[in-house]
N, C-alpha and C positions, 0 to 999 in steps of 0.2 A: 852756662847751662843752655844760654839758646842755641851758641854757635854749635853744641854736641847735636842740638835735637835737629837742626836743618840739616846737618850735613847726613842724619838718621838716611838710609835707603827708602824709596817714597812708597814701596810697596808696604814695608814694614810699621813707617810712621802713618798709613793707613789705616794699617790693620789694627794698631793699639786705640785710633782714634776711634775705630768703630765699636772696640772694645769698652773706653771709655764712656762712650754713650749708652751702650746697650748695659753694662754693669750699672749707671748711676741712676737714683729713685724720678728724676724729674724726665731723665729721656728715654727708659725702659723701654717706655709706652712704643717706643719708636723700631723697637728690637726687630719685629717681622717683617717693617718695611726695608730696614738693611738689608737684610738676606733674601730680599727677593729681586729677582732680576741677576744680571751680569754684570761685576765692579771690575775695568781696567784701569790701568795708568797707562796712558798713550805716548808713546816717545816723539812725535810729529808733534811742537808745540804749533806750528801753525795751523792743525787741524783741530787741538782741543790747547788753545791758548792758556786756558784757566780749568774748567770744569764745563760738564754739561749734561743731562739726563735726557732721552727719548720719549719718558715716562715708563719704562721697564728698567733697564740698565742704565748704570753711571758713571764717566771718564773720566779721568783725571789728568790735565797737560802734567808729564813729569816734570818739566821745570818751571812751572806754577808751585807745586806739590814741597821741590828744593827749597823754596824760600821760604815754609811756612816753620812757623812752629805746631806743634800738636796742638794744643790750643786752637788754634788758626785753624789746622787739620781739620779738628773735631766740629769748628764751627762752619768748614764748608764742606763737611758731606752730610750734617744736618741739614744744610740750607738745602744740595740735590734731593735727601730724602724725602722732603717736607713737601718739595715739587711734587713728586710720585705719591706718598700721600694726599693731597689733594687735587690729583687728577689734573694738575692741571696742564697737561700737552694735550689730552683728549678732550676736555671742558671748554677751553678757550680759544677752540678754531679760529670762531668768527670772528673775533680781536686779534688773533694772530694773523689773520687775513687782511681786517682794516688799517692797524700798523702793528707789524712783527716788535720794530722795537719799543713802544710802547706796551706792548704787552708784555713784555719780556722786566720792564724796568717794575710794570703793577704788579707780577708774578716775583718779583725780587723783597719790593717793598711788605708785602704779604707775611714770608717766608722769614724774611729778616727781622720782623716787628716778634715772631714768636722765639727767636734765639733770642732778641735783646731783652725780652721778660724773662728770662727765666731766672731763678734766685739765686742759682749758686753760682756767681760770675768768673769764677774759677776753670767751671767746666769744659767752656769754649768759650775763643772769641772769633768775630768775625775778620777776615782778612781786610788790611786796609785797603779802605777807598769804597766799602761795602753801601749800599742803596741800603739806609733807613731816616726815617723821620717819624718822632715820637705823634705826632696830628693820625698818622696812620692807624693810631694801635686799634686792633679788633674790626680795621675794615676788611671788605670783602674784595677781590683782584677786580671785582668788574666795578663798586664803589671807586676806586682809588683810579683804576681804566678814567673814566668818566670824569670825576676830578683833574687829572691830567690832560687829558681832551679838552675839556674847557679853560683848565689854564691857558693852552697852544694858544687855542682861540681868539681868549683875550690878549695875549700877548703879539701875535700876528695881527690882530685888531689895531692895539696898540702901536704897531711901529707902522702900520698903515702899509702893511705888505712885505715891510723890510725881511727880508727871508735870512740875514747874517748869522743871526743862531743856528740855520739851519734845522734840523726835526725834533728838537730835543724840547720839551717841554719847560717853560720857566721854573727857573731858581732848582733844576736837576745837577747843575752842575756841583752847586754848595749839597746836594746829599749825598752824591754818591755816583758809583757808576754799576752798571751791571757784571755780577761776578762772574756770569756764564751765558749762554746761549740755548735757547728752547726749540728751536726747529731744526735742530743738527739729527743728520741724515748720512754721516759720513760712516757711520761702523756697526755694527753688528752683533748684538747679543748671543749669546749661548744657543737661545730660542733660534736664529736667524734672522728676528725680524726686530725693527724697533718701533717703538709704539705711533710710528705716523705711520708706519704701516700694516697696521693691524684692521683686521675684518669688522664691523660692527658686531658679530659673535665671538672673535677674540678679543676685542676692547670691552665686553661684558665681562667674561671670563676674569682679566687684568680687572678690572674692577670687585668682583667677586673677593679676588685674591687678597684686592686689598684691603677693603674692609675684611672680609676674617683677621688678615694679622691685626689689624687696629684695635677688634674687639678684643682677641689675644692678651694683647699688650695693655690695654684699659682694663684688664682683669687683672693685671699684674701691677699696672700703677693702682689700682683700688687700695693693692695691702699694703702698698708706702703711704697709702693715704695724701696723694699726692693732687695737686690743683693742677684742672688737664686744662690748656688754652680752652678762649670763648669758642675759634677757628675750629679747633681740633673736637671739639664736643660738637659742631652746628654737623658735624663731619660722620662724625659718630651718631646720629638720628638718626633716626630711616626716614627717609626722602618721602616726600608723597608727590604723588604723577599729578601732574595736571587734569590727566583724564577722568583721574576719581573728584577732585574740587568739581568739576565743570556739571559733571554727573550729581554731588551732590546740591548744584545752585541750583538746577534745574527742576531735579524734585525737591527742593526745598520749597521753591516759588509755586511747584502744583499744589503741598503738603499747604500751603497758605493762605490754597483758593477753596482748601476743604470746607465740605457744608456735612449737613444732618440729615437721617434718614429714619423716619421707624420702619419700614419697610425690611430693613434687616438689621436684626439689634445686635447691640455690643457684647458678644459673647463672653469678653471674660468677665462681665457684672452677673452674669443670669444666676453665677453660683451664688450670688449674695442678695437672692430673688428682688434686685433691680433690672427694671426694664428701660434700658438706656438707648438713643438711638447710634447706629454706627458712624460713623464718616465717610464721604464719597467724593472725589474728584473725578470730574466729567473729562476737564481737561485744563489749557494753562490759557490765558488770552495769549495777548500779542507780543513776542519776544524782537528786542533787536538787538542787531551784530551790527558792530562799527566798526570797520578794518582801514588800519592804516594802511596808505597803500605812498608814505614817503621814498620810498627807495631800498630801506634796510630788508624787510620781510618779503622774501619771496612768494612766488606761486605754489611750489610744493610746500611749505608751510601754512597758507593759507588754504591749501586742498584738505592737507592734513586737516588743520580743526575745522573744519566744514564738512569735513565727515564724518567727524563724531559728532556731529551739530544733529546732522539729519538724520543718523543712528538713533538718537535722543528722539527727535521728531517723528519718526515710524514708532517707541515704545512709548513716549509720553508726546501724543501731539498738540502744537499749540494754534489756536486760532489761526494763527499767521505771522509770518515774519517778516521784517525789514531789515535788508542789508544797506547800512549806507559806507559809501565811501568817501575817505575823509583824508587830509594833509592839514592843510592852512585852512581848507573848509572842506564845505559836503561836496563833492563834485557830481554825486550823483546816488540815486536809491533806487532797489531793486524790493520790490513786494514779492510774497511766495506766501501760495494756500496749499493745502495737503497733497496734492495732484503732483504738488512740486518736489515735498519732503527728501522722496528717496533720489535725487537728483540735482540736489543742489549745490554739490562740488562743481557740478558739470553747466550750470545754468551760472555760475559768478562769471562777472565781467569785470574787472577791477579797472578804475580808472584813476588819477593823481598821479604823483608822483613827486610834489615839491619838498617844503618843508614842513614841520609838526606843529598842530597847536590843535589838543585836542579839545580846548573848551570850545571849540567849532560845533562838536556833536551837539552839545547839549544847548545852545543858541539853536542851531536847525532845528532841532527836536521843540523847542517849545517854539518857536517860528510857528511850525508846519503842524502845532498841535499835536503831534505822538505822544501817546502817553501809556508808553507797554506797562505790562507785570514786570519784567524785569528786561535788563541791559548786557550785552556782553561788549567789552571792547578790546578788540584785540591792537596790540600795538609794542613797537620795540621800545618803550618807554623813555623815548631820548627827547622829551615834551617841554613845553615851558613852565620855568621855574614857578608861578603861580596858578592854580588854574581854577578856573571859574566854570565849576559843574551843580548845576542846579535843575537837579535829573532828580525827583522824589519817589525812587524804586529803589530794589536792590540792584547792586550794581558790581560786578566782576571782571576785574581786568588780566587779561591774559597777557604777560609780559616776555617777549622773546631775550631783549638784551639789558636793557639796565636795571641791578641789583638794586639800585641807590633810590627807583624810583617809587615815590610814595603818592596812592592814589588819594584823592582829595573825602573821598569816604568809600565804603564798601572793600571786598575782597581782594588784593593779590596772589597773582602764584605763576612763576616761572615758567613757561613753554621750555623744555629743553631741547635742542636736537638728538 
């Protein structure tokens, strides 16, 4: 039977594969993301050795394709789909940036963990030599990124520089290897373009797309009544912006400093002829911004949220602010009164640059006696594993790159590009 289905035409044992999945109750859900974009087989196996997706369109090496069986098929254009689903050629720049193939191997491991759950193990299977390890299940690409990064670490630590493994991150060889490639640049969807080079208003658009099909299709698995991956549901949420979190710490901490007035009373008692007094916030005291300034987070990034800082500070002003900058320690602090507010993207001066350890802030901070209303600390989250923040405010961390990072109390939430 196998040797009928490999020698199948690979456009044909495609087409059933993709049939297969969109017919069956557990991968439905997946129906709209099939059919969106551009699907070839490429006859240059040295351009698409194996498979690869843009994040719009998906290739297929045709003699990759020969040696599968359908099974095999079904389980690697699951794997490309699941990429495009989760955005992640668009999502994961800045790891694609700091190493291609380790993002490439987190983006496998991700991807592969939701075909190796599924229950009916009939449906698909993954091509051998496929990147998984059961430790992964339900992590996130930038989780498992960072796990691996730290492996390298220790293991480069380890041989004391010996570089003989070359880039590959410890104990990858016993999981796997990667089925395909993410930065491919070589060919050309229907659209003409492929998703690295797409407009930051056409990679809205491509995102728009894809969530609708997802909801689509999560409407369709409802009536199998079917169990939708942790991944696939965190996916299916509406996302909340950073910009509404920061907004709402902000007047949370004024909402805090509220007092009493009779002066003007609480309207909605008067109908229940109580004379209540209202509540008034004058303003918030002293806020700080702690900015890491390691190496990872740029200056337009940090222009970015310093302008919605001072947004905040023109509608809700606070007594005053301290910017400090921070690495291994404070290297330096910048005070700002209302004079400053509308101007304070333009007034930072960043200075650091080594490495992270952010319980630094909070030693300087009771050092130097600060003692705001509330905290903000911006920072790529790549910090030391325990940390010692003994800061008795609220406290919100703005996190550019690590998913995995958990702050020692108070709020998280993602900064995205």
């Amino acid at each position: 039977m196998n040797a009928v289905v490999q020698t199948m035409d690979a456009e044909l044992k495609l087409k059933k594969a993709h049939i297969r999945l969109m017919r069956h109750p557990e991968t439905c859900l997946y129906s709209g993301i099939i059919l969106l974009g551009d699907t070839q087989v490429v006859d240059e196996d040295d351009e698409v050795p194996t498979a690869c997706t843009d994040g719009i369109n998906t290739y297929y090496g045709r003699g990759f394709l020969n040696g599968l069986t359908v099974e095999e098929t079904a389980g690697l254009a699951l794997h490309e789909n699941l990429h495009k689903l989760l955005k992640h050629i668009g999502r994961h720049r800045d790891l694609n940036e700091k190493d291609p193939m380790l993002a490439n191997v987190a983006m496998d491991f991700v991807v592969n963990d939701i075909i190796m759950n599924l229950k009916d193990k009939t449906l698909c299977a993954l091509p051998q030599g496929g990147l998984y390890d059961p430790m992964f299940h339900d992590w996130s690409v930038r989780q498992v990124f960072d796990y691996l990064w730290k492996e390298r670490e220790k293991q480069v630590k380890d041989l004391k520089g010996n570089q003989s493994n070359g880039n590959k991150p410890n104990g990858l060889q016993k999981r796997g290897e990667p089925l395909d490639k993410h930065d491919y640049k070589g060919k050309q969807g229907k659209d003409g373009k492929g998703g690295s080079e797409l407009t930051p208003e056409q990679q809205r658009e491509l995102e728009r797309k894809i969530n609708e099909s997802l909801q689509q299709g999560g409407i369709l698995a409802g009536k199998f009544g079917v169990d939708i991956p942790r991944t696939i549901k965190q996916e299916m949420e509406p996302e909340i912006a950073w910009e509404d979190v920061l907004d709402d710490f902000w007047t949370g901490i004024m909402r805090g400093m509220d007092e009493f007035t009779y002066s003007r009373l609480n309207r909605r008692r008067l109908a229940d002829d109580l004379y209540l007094p209202s509540s008034y916030s004058e303003t918030i005291g002293q806020m700080v911004f702690a900015i890491d300034t390691s190496g990872s987070i740029d200056n337009a990034e940090i222009s970015r949220v310093a302008a919605r800082i001072s947004s905040l500070c023109e509608v809700y002003p606070p007594e005053s602010i301290i910017v400090l900058w921070w690495d291994t320690k404070v290297h330096a602090e910048q005070r700002f009164e209302s004079s400053d507010y509308s101007n304070i993207a333009k007034l930072l001066k960043p200075v650091g640059g080594g490495g992270t350890r952010v319980g630094c802030v909070s030693e300087y901070m009771n050092k130097q006696n600060i003692n705001p209303d509330g905290v903000i600390v911006f920072t790529d989250g790549h910090v030391e594993d325990t940390i010692k923040w003994e800061v008795p405010c609220p406290t919100l961390w703005l996190v550019t790159s690590s998913e995995s990072f958990k702050p020692p109390h108070g709020r998280k939430v993602m900064v995205k590009q």
